[in-house]
C-alpha positions in Angstrom: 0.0 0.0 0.0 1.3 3.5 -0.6 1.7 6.3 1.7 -1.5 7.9 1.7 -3.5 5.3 0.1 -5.3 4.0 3.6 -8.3 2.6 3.4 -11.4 5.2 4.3 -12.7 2.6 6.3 -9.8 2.7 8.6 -9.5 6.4 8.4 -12.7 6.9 9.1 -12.3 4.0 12.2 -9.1 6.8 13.5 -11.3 9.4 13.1 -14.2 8.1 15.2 -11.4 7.3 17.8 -10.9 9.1 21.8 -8.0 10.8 20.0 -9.8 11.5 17.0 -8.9 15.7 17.0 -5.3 14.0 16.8 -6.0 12.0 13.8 -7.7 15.3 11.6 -4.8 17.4 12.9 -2.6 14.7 11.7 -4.5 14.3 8.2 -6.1 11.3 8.5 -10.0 11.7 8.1 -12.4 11.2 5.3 -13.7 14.8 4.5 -17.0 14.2 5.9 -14.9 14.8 8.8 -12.8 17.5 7.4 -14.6 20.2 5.8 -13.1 21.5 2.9 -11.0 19.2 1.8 -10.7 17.4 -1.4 -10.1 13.6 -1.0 -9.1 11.1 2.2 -6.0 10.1 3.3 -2.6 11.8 3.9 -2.4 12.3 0.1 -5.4 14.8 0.2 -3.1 16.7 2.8 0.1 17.6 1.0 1.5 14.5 1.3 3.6 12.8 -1.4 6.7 11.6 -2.6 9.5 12.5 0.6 11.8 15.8 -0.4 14.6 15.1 -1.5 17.8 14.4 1.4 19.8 17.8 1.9 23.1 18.3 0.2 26.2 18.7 2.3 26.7 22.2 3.2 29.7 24.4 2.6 31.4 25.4 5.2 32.2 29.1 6.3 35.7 30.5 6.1 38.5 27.5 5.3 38.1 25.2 7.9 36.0 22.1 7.3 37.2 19.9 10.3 34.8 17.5 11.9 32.2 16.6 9.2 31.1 20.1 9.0 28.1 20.5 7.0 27.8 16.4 6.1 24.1 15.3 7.1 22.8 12.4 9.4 19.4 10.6 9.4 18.6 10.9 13.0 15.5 9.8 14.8 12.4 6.9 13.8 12.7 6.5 10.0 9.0 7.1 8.6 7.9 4.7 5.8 11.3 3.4 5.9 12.6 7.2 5.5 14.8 9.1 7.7 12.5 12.3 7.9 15.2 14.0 10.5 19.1 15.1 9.2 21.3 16.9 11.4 24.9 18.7 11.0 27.1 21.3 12.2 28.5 23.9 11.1 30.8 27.2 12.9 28.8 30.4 11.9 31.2 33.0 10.2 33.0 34.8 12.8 32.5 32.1 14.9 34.5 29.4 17.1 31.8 26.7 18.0 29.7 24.6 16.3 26.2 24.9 16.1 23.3 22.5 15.3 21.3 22.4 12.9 17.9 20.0 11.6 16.7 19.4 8.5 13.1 18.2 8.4 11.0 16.4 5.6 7.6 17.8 6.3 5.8 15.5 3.7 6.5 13.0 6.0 6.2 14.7 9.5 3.3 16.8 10.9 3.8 19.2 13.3 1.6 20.3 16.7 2.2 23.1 18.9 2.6 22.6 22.5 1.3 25.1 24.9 2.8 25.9 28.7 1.8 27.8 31.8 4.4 30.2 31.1 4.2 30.4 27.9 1.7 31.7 26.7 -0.3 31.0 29.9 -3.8 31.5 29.5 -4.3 27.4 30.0 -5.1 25.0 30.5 -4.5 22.8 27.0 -5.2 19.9 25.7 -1.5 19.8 24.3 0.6 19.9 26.8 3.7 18.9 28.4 4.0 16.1 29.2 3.9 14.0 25.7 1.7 11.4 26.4 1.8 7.7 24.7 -0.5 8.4 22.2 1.3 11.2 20.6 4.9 9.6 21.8 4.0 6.1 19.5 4.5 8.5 16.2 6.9 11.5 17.9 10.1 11.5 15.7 11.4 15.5 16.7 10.5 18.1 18.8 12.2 22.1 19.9 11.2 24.7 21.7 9.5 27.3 21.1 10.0 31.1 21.6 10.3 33.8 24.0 7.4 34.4 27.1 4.4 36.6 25.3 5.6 39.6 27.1 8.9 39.8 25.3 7.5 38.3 22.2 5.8 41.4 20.9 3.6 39.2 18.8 0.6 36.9 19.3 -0.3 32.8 20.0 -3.2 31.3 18.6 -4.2 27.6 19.4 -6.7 25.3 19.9 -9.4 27.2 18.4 -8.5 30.9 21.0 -6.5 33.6 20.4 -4.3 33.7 23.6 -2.5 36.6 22.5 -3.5 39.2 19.7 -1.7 38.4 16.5 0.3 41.3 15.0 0.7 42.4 12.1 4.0 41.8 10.3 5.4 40.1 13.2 7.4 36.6 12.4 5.1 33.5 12.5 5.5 30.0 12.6 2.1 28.4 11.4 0.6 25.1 11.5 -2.4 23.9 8.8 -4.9 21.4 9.8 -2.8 18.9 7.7 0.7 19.6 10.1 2.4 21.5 7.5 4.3 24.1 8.8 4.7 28.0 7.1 7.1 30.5 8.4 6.7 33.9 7.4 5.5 37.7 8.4 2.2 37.9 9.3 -0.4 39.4 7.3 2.4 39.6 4.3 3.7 35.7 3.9 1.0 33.7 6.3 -2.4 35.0 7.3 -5.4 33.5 8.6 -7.8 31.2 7.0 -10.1 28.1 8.0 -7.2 25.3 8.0 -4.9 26.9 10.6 -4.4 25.7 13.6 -2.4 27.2 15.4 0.5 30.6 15.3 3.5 31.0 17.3 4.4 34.7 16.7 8.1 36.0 17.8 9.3 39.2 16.8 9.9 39.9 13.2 11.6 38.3 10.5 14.9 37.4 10.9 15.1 35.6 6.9 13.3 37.3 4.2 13.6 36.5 0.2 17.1 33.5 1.2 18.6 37.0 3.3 19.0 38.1 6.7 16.6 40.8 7.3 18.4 44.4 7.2 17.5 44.3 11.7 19.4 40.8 11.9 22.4 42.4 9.9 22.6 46.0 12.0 24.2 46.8 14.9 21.4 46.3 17.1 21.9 42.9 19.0 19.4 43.9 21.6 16.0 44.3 19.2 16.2 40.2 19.0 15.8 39.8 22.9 17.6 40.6 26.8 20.2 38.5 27.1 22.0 36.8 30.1 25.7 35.8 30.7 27.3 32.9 28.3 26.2 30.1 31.3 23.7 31.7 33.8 21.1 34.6 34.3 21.4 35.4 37.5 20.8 39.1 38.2 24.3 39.9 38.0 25.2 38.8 34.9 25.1 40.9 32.3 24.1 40.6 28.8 26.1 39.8 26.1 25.6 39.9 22.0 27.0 36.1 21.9 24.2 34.2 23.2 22.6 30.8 23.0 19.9 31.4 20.0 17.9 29.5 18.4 15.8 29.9 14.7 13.4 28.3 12.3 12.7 28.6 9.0 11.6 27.0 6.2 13.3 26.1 2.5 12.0 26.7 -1.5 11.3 23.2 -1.4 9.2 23.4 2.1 11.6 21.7 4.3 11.7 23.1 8.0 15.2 23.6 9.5 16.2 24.2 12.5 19.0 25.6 14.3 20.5 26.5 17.9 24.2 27.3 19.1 26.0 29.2 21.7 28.2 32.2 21.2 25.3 33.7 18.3 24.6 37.1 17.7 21.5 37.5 15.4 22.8 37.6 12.0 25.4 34.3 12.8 22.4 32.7 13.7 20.5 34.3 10.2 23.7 32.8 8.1 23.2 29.4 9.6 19.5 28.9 8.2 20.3 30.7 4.9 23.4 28.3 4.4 20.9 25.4 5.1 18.3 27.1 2.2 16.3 29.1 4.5 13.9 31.4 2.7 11.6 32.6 5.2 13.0 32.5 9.1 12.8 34.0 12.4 14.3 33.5 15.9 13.4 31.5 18.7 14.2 31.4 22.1 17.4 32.6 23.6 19.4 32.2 26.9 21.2 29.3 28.2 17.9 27.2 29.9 15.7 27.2 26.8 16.7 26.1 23.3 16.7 23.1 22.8 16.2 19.8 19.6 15.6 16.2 20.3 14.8 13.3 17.7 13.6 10.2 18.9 14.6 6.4 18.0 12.6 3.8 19.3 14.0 0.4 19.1 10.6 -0.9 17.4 9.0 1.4 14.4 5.9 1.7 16.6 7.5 2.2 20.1 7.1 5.1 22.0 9.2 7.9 21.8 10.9 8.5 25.5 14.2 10.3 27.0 15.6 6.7 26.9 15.7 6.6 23.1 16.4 10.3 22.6 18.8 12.2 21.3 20.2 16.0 21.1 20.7 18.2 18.2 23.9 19.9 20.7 25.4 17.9 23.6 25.5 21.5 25.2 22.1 22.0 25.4 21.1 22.7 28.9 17.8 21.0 27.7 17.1 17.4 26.5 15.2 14.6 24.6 13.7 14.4 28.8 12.4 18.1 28.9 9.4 17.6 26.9 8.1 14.5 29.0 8.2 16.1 32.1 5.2 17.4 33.6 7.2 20.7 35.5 8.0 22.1 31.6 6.0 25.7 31.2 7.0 26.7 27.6 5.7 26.2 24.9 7.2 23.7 22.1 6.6 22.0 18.6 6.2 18.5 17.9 7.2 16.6 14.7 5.4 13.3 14.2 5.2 10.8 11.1 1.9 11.4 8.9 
């Protein structure tokens, strides 16, 4: 059978399942449960043939030591196909390595995550912890971005607006189908009946395959308060070279992701566009916070778990544990197989 060629009978079985707002977020419903759509099956939801694995990236400067820019399948092969590659690369100007993701989203769908802290405004039905019938399909998932106070944008998830969305302001999107957009609001990504949910976070940080002209000025402080290189305790000050972390997405619709320490906003910028960012924005910042796990179970359908994770960066303060534990309060994004 081909992927996306279920029957409608089971489909339609998933869909009239206790999970079954998990199975139409995920694509899987005839469209008398899915208004508006055209067809059943993951095939009626953007699904198709898997993109195309990323090509090696060229390093910056003249140093290419340690498998710079050479990709990995990481995490639960889906269909048979690694949906997750990871590499590193040092940003110009740089001395350490950061991660970076590569993620097929014809074969992963993505959720949002909500937290108490961020945005607040609880409680969800998504979130932490993942439980075991999200976890049986969980191949990747990172945080989100800053508290909505700092954000200066909106949040908009299961069905409420928690936060205002604002116009212009950089947005990561999810479609009823788990594709992912990235783009300004109101200019690249808007609202319509199939999205689900916005995670707003500034502005953008990648525009047209280029840093934006704020990423590329002077003015380190516009993309967030930063702490010291290890703590934020009071007395620390801030400083330009700062854990980051970004998103954005390709020509070709793959979503990359990347996080490092010792980045000021437009290393972190020249890191996406190197991977084929054409639309990004920033993340979180701050040592406690960014953070990428893929997930390998030993069995195709076992559950994702911290056992069987892995990290993007072993310097991460966070881990493949964080989203599985009840305590976490920010928000985060999922990446699942369709």
């Amino acid at each position: 059978m081909q992927r996306g060629q279920a029957s409608c009978g089971r489909v339609a079985a998933r869909c009239a399942s206790p999970d079954s707002v998990g199975a139409r977020d995920h694509g899987w419903c005839c469209v008398g449960q899915q208004p508006g759509h055209v067809g059943w099956g993951r095939a009626a939801y953007g699904g198709g043939s898997p993109l195309a694995a990323p090509a090696a990236l060229v390093p910056f400067g003249t140093s290419g030591l340690g498998g710079q820019g050479r990709w990995q399948p990481t995490g639960r092969l889906v269909d048979g196909v690694p949906a997750v590659y990871e590499t590193t690369l040092v940003p110009p100007g740089g001395t350490q390595p950061a991660g970076i993701a590569w993620m097929d989203t014809t074969l992963l769908s993505a959720r949002l995550y909500s937290g108490s802290s961020s945005p607040g405004g609880g409680p969800y039905r998504y979130t932490a912890p993942i439980e075991p019938a999200q976890a049986v399909s969980l191949v990747a998932a990172f945080n989100g971005g800053f508290k909505m106070a700092d954000a200066h944008g909106g949040y908009y998830t299961e069905g409420r607006v928690i936060d205002p969305l604002v116009s212009g302001a950089a947005s990561l999107i999810i479609l009823a189908d788990g594709s992912v957009r990235v783009g300004a609001w109101d200019t690249d990504v808007r609202m319509a009946p199939d999205v689900v949910a916005v995670r707003q976070n500034l502005v953008p940080l990648i525009a047209g395959g280029r840093p934006t002209a704020l990423a590329a000025s002077a003015d380190w402080q516009a993309w967030g308060n930063t702490c010291g290189a290890s703590s934020c305790a009071a007395s620390v000050p801030g400083i330009e070279h700062q854990w980051r972390s970004g998103v954005g997405v390709t020509a070709d619709g793959a979503l990359v992701y990347a996080v490092g320490s010792g980045l000021d906003p437009l290393q972190l910028a020249d890191l996406l566009v190197r991977a084929g960012v054409v639309r990004g924005m920033q993340l979180d910042i701050n040592p406690s916070w960014p953070v990428f796990a893929s997930y390998d179970p030993a069995a195709p359908s076992g559950l994702a778990s911290p056992s069987n994770g892995h990290k993007l960066l072993a310097s991460t303060k966070q881990g493949p544990w964080t989203f599985f534990e009840p305590w976490w309060a920010r928000d985060f994004i999922t990446m699942s197989a369709r």
